[in-house]
FIROBA-238583 format. One record per residue: residue in three letters; y, x, z of N, C-alpha, C in turn. Coordinates in pm, whole numbers, padded with zeros to 5 digits, always signed. Last residue first. Example, Ala and Ser with C-alpha at 12.3 -4.5 7.8 and 13.67 -1.06 7.14 Angstrom:
2
Ser-00225+01285+00708-00106+01367+00714+00003+01290+00787
Ala-00569+01319+00780-00450+01230+00780-00330+01320+00780
//
This chain:
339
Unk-10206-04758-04834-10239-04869-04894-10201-04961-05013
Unk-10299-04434-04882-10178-04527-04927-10215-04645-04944
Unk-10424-04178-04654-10449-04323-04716-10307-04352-04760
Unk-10575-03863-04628-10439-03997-04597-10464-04084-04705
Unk-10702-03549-04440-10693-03730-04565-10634-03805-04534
Unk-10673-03252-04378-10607-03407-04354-10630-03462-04492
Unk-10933-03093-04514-10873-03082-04416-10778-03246-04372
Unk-11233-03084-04668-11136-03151-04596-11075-03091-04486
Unk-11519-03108-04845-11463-03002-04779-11290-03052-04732
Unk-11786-03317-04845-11661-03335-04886-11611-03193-04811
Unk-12083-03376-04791-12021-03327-04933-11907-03332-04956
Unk-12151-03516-04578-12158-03354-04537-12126-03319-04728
Unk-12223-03763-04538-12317-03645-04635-12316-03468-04601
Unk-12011-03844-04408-12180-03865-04330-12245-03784-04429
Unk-11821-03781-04579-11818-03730-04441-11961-03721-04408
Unk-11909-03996-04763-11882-03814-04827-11909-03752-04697
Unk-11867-04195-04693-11978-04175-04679-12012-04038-04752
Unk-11561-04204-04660-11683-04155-04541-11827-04155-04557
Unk-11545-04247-04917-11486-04095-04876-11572-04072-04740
Unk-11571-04469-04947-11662-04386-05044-11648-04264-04979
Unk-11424-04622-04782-11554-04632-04780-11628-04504-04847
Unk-11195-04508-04935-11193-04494-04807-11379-04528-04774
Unk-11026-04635-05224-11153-04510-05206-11223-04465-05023
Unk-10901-04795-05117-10988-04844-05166-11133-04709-05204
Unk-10622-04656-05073-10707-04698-04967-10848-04731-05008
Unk-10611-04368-05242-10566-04479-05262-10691-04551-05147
Unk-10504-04003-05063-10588-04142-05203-10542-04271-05141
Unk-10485-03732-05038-10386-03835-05022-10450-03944-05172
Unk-10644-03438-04922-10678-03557-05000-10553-03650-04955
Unk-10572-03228-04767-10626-03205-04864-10695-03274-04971
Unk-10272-03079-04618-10328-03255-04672-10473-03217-04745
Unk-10162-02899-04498-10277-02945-04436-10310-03084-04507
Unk-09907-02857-04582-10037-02742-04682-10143-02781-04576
Unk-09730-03048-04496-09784-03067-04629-09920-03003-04671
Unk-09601-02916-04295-09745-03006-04274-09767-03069-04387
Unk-09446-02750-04031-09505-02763-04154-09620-02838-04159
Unk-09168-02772-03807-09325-02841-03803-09374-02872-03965
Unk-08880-02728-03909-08974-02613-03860-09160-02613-03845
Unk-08815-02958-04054-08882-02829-04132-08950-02764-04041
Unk-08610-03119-03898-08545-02999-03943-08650-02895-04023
Unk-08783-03333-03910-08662-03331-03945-08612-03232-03992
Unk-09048-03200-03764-09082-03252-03890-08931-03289-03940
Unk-08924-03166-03527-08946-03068-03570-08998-03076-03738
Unk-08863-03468-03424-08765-03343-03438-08810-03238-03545
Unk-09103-03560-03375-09031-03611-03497-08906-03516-03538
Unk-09198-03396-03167-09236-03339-03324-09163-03404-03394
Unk-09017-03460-02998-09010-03276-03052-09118-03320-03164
Unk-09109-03715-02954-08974-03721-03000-08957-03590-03036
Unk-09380-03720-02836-09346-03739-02981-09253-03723-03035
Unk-09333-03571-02635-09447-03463-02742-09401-03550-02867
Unk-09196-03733-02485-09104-03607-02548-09175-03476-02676
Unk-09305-04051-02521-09299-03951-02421-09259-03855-02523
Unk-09301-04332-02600-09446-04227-02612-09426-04133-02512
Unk-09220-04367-02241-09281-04342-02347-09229-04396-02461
Unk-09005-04076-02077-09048-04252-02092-09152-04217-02253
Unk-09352-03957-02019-09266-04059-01986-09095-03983-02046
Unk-09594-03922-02277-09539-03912-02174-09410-04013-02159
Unk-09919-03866-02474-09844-03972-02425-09758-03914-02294
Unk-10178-03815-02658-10020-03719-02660-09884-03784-02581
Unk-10514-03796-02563-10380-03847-02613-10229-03748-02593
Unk-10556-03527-02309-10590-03663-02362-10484-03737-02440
Unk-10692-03250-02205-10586-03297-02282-10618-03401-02332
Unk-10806-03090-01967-10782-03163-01998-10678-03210-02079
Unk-10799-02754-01826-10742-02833-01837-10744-02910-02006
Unk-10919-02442-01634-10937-02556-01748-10865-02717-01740
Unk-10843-02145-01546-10816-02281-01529-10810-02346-01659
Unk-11008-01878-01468-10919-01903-01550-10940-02114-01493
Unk-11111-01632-01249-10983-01731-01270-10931-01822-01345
Unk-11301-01482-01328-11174-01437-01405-11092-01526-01344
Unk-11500-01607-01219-11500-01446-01135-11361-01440-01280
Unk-11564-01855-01369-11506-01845-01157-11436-01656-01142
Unk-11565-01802-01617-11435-01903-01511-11443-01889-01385
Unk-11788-01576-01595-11635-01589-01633-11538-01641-01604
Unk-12005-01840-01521-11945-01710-01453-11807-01628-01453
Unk-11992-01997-01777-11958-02006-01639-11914-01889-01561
Unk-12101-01819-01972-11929-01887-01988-11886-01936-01805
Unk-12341-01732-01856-12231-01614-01853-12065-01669-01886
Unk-12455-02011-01864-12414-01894-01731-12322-01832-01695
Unk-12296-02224-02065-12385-02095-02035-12318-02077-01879
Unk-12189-02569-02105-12194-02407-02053-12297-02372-01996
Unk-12328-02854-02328-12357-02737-02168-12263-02614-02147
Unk-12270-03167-02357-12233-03021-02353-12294-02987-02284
Unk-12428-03457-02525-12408-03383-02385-12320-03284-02454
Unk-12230-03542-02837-12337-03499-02830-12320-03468-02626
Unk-11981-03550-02861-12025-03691-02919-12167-03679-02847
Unk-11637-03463-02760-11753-03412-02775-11828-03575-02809
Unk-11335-03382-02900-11395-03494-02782-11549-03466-02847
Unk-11097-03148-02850-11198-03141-02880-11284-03287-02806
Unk-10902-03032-02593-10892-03158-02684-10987-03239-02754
Unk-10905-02839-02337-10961-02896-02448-10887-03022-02489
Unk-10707-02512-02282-10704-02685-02291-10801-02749-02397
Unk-10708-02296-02059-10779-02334-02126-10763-02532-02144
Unk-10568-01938-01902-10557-02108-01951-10656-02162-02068
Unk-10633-01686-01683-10599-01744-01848-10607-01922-01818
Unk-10720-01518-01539-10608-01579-01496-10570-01682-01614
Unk-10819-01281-01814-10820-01273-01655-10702-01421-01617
Unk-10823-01471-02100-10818-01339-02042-10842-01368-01875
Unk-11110-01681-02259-10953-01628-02222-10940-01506-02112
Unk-11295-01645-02463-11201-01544-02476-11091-01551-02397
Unk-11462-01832-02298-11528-01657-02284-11420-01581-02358
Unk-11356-02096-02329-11367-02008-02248-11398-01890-02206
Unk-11436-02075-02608-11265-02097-02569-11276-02032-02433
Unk-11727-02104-02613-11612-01967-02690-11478-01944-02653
Unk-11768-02307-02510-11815-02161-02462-11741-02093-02500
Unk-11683-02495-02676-11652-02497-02528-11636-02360-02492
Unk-11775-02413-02937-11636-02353-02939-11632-02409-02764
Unk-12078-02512-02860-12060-02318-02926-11897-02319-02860
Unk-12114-02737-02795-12111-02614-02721-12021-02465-02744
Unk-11737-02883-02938-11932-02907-02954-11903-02750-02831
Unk-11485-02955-02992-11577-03023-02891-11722-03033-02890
Unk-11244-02869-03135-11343-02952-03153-11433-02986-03090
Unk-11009-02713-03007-11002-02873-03101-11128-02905-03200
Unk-10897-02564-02747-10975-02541-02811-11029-02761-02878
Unk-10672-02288-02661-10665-02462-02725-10786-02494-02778
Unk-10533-02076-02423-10662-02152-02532-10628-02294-02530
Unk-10358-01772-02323-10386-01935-02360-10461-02010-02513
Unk-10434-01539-02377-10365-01633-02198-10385-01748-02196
Unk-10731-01408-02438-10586-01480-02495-10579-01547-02344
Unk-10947-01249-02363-10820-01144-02476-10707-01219-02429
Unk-11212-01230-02334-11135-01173-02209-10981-01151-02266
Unk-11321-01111-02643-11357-01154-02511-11251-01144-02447
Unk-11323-01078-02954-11206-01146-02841-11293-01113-02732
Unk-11597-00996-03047-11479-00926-03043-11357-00968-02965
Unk-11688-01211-03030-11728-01154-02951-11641-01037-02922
Unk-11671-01353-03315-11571-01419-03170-11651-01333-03089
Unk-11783-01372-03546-11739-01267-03454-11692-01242-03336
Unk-11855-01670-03576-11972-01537-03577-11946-01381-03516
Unk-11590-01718-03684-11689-01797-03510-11816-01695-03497
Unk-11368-01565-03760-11512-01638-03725-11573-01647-03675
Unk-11031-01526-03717-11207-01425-03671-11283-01586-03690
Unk-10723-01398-03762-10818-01534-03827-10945-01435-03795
Unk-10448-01312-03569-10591-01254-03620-10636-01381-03635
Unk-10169-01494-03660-10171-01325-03626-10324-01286-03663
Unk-10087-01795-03794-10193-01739-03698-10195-01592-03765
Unk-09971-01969-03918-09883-01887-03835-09974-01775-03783
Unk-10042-02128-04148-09954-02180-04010-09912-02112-03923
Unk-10182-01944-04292-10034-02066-04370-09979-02082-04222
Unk-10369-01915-04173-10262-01801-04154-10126-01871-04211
Unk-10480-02117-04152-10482-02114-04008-10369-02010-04044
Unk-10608-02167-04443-10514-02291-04366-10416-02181-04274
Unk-10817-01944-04379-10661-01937-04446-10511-02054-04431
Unk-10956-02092-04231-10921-01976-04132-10787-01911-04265
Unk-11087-02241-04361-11043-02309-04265-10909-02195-04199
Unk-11238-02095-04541-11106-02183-04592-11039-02239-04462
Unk-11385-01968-04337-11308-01864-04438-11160-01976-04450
Unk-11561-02139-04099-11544-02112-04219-11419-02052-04251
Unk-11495-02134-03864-11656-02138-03888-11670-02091-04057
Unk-11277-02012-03653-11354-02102-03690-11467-02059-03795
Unk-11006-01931-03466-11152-01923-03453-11197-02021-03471
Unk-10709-01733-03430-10747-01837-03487-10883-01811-03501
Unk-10427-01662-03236-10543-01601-03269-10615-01712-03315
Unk-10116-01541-03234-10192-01633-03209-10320-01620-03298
Unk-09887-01314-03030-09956-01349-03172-10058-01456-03097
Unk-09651-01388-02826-09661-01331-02937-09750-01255-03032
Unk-09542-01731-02856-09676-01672-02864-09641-01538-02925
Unk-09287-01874-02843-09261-01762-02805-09410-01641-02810
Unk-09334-02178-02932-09293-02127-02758-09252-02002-02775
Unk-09374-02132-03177-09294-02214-03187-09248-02162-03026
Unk-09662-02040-03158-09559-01995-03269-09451-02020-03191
Unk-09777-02286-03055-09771-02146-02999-09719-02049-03045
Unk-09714-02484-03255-09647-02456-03160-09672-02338-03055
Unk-09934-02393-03493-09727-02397-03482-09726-02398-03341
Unk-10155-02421-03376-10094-02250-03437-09937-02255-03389
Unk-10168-02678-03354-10137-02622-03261-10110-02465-03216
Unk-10160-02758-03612-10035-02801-03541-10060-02711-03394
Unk-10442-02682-03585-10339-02562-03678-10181-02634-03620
Unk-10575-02816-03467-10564-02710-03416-10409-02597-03509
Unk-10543-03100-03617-10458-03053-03488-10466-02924-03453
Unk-10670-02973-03847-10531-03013-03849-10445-03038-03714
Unk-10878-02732-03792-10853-02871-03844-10728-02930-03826
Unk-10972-02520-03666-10841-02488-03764-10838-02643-03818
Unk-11150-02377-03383-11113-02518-03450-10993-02566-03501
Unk-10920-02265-03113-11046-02258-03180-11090-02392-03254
Unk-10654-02054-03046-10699-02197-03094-10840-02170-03186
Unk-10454-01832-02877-10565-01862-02935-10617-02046-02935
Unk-10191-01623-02797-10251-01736-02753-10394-01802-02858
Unk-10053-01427-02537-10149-01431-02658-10211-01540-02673
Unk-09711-01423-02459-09830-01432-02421-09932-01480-02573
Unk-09413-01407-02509-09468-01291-02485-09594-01307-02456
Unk-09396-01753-02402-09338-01644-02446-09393-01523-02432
Unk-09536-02033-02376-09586-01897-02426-09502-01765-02479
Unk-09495-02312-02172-09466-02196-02212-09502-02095-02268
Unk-09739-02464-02100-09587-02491-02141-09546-02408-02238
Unk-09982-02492-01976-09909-02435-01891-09765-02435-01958
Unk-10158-02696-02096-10223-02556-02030-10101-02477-01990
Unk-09999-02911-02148-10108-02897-01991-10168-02727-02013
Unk-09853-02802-02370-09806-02793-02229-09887-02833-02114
Unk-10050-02820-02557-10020-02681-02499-09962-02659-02379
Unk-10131-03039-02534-10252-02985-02544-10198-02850-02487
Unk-09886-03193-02670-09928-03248-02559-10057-03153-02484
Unk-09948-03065-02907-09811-03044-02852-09870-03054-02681
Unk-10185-03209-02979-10162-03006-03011-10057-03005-02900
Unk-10024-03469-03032-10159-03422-02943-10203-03299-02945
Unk-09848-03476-03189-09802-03434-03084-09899-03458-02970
Unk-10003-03437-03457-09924-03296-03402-09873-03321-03257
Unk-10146-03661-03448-10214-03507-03414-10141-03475-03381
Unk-09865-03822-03488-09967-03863-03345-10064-03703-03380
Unk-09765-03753-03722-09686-03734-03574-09788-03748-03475
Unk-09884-03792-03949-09911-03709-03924-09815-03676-03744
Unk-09674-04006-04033-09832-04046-04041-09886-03939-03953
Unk-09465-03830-04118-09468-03924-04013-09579-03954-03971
Unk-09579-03724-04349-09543-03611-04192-09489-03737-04088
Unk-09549-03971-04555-09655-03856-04502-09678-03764-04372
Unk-09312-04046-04521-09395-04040-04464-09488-04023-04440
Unk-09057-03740-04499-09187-03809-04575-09281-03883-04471
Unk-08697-03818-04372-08820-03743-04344-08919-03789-04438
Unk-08475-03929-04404-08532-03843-04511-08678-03804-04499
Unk-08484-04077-04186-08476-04173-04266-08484-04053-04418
Unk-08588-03973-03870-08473-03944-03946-08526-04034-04122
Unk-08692-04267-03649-08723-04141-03716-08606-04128-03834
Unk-08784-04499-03365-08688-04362-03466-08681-04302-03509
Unk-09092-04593-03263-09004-04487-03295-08907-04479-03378
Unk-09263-04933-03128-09198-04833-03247-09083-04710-03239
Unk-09353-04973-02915-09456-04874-03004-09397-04814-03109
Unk-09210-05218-02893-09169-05103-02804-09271-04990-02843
Unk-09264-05394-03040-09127-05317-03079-09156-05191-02975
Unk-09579-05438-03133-09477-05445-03046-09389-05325-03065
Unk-09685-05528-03482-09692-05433-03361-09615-05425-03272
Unk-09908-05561-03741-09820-05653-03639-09805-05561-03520
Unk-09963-05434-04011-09973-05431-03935-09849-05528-03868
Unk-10049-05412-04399-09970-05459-04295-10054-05472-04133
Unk-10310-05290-04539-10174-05320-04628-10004-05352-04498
Unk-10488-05065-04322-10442-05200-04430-10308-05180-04472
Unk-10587-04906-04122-10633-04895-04278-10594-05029-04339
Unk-10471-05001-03887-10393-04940-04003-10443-04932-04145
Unk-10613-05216-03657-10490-05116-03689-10481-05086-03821
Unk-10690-05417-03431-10680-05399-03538-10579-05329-03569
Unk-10814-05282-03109-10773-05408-03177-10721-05359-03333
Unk-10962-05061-03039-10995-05159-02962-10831-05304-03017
Unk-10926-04893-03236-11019-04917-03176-11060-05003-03111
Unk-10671-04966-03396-10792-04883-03462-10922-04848-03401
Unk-10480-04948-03123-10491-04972-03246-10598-04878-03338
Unk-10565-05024-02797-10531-04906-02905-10562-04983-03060
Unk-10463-05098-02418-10528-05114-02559-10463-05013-02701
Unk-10580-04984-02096-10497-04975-02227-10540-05063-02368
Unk-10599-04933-01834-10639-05068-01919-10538-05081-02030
Unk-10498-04723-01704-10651-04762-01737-10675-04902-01772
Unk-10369-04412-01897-10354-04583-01882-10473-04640-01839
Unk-10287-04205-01948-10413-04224-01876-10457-04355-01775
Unk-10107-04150-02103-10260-04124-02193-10343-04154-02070
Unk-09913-04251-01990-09944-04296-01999-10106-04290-02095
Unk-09762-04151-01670-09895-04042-01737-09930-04181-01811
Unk-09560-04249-01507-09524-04225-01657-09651-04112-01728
Unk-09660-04384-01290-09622-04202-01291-09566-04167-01440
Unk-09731-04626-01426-09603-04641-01334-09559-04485-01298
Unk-09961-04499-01573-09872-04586-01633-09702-04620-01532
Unk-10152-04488-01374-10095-04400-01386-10011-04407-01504
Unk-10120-04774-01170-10075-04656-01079-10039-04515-01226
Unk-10067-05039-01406-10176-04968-01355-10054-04817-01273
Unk-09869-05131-01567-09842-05155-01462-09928-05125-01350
Unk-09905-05074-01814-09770-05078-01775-09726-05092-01655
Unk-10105-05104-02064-10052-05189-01946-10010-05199-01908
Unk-10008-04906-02359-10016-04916-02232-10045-05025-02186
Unk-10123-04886-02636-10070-04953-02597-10109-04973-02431
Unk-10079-04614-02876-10122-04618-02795-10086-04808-02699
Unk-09998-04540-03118-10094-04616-03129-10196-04655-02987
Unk-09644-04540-03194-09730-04490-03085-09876-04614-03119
Unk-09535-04515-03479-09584-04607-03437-09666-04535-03327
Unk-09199-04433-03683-09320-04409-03632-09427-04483-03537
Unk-09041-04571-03982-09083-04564-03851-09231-04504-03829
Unk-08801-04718-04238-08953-04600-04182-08966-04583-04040
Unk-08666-05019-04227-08650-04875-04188-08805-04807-04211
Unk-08682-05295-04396-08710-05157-04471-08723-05028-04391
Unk-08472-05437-04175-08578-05464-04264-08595-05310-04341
Unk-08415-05218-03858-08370-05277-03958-08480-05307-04083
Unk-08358-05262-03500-08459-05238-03634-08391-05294-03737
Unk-08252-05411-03279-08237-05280-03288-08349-05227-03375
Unk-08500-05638-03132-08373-05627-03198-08394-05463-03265
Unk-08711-05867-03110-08734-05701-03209-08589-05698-03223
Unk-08649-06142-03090-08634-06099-02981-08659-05938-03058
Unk-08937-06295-03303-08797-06327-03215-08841-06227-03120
Unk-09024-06045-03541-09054-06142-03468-08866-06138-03394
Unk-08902-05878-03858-08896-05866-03708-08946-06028-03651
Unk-09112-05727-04179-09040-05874-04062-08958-05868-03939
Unk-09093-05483-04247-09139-05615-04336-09060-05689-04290
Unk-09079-05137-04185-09077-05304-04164-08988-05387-04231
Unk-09310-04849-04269-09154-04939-04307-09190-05086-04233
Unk-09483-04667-04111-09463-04804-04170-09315-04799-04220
Unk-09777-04389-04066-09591-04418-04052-09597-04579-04106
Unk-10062-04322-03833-09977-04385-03969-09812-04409-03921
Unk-10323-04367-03717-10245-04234-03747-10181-04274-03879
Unk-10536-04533-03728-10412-04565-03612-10357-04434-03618
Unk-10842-04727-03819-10721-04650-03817-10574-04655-03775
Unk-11009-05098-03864-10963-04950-03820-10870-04841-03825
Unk-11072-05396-03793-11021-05310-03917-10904-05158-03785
Unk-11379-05508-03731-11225-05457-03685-11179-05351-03809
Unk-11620-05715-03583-11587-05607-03667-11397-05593-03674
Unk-11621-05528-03319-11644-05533-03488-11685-05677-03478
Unk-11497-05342-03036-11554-05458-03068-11511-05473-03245
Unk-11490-05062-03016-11511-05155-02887-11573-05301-02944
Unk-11681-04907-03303-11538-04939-03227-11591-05061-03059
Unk-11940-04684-03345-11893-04859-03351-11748-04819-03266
Unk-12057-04414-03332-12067-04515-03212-12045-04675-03253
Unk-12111-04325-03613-12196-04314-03468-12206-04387-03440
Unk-11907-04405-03818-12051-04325-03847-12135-04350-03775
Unk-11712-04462-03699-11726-04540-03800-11861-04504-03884
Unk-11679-04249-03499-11634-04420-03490-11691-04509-03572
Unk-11693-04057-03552-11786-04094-03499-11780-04264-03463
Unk-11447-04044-03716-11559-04015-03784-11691-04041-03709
Unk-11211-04079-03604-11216-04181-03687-11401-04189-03741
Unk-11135-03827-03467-11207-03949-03380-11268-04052-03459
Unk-10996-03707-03618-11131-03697-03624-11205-03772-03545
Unk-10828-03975-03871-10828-03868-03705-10984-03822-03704
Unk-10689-04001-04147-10814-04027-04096-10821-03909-03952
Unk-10366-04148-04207-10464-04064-04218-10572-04089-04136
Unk-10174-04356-04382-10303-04382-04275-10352-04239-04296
Unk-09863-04482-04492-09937-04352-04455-10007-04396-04377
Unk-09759-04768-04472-09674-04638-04592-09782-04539-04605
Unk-09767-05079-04408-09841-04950-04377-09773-04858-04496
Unk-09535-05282-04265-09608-05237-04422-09603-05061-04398
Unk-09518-05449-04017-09496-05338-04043-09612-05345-04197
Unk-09364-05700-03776-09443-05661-03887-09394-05546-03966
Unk-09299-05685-03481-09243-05575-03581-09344-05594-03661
Unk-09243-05853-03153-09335-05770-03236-09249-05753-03348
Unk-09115-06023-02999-09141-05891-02951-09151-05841-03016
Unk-09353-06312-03090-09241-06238-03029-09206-06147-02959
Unk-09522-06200-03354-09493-06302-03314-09387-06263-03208
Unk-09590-06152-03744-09498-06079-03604-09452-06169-03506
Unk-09907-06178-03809-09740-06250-03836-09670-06170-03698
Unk-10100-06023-04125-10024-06041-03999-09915-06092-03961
Unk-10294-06172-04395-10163-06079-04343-10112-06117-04186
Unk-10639-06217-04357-10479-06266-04402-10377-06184-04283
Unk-10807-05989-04646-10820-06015-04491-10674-06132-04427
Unk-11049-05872-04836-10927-05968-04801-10908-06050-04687
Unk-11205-05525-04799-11184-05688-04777-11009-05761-04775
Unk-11415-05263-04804-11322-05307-04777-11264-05447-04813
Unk-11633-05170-04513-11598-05235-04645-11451-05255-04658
Unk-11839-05012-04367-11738-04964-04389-11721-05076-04526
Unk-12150-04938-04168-12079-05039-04272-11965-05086-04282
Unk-12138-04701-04013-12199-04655-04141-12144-04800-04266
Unk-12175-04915-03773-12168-04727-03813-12179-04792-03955
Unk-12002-05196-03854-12113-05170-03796-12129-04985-03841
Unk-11776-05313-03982-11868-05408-03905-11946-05329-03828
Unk-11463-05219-04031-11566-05146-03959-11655-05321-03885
Unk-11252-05276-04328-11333-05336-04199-11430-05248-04173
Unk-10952-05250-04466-11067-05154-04449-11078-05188-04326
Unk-10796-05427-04695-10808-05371-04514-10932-05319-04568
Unk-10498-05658-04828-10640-05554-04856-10647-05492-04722
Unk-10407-05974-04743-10383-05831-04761-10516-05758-04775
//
């Protein structure tokens, strides 16, 4: 099968690799949809995966190929969704059903072979149900959206009648427009760096679009923050606009230290506000209910997600495309792969 191998930052090839066998338990799967996570970019630029070389990516829908012995309850050809998460199952926070905080997990696309290929091998129990009209394109797209999802309810659930704000319009942040939409937000406030980013942001729902250059104008404003990229500036920023008592969820995974300021500090103690952690999109039973409301919400329409593609290519362009990323010459919102 064709794959896209990570030997080393920056050495991205792609290769004939031999096809996967579904051994027992497992679900050979023919990849339909790979998009690129933003995790995907320090991965394959920066840091290296756990161990290379390895064929990468883990934000994808499948049809299945095979069933191993024992995969009941699947049918050859269905579409499906794929948790890319793979618990242990038997660690203390895996038995609380917190499984994003598995501590001996394994993951597809990082720490064992995942998606940028033609076929995957994957335990039945990773695989999802999904309505059989749906695109899989917006399947591919289930793991961001129900990491936004997963992002709003640690900061507290609910947003009816409350102001809510997302900093960083990249494709989880804007899944995360929708669902502050979607609770009852009544308006949602959008903060980023660029113009195109910040029209995306009104396609999705967002009440005031401000640039990161103005963001001074919020201070002290939104109940609830999402904040989805992870450098100083938007830490600081997420925190200096929430209001008195306010909420704050990062997602955002930082590559570089962080610092807070003084004055961002100060703010969280003398306003109250509470910061909270968002990791993976995983609950009990698992995946957990962030994935089963978005496969929902991508069924009936309400979860839009076509006007966030801004490349759908052929796998073989994938090398070329990150070394667009490391240039800094590509303008992007979601890229997806067809193997």
């Amino acid at each position: 099968m064709r794959a896209v191998v990570l030997h080393a930052p920056k050495d991205v090839r792609v290769e004939d690799r031999p096809k996967p066998i579904a051994g027992p338990g497992e679900v050979l799967l023919r990849v339909a949809s790979v998009g690129v996570c933003g995790s995907d970019l320090p991965r394959m630029l920066i840091k290296g995966a756990h161990t290379m070389p390895l064929i990468t990516g883990h934000e994808f829908s499948a049809h299945i190929e095979a069933l191993g012995d024992g995969a009941e309850g699947w049918e050859i050809g269905e579409l499906v969704a794929i948790a890319p998460l793979l618990p242990c199952n038997v660690c203390d926070q895996c038995l609380t059903g917190n499984f994003s905080r598995c501590r001996d997990y394994d993951y597809f696309g990082s720490r064992r072979d995942g998606a940028y290929a033609e076929f995957v091998a994957a335990p039945a129990q990773n695989l999802i149900k999904v309505p059989q009209h749906v695109d899989p394109r917006a399947i591919a797209m289930t793991d961001p959206a129900s990491i936004a999802l997963h992002a709003v309810w640690k900061a507290g659930g609910t947003t009816v009648g409350k102001i809510g704000a997302v900093v960083g319009c990249g494709p989880i942040g804007l899944f995360a427009i929708q669902w502050l939409k979607m609770m009852g937000a009544s308006e949602v406030i959008a903060i980023d760096v660029t113009e195109a980013k910040l029209a995306l942001a009104r396609r999705a729902g967002a009440s005031v679009c401000v640039l990161s250059q103005d963001v001074d104008q919020l201070k002290a404003r939104a109940d609830v923050v999402i904040e989805a990229v992870g450098v100083d500036a938007t830490i600081n920023t997420a925190i200096s606009i929430a209001a008195p008592g306010g909420h704050v969820a990062f997602i955002g995974i930082p590559v570089p230290d962080v610092a807070i300021g003084n004055g961002t500090y100060q703010a969280f103690l003398r306003q109250e506000i509470s910061l909270h952690g968002a990791w993976n999109s995983f609950g009990a039973p698992f995946p957990g209910p962030q994935w089963l409301t978005t496969i929902e919400k991508f069924a009936t329409g309400e979860l839009k997600w076509e006007f966030l593609i801004s490349h759908d290519l052929d796998l073989g362009e994938l090398p070329d495309i990150f070394r667009r990323f490391d240039a800094g010459t590509i303008d992007f919102s979601k890229v997806l792969f067809r193997p």
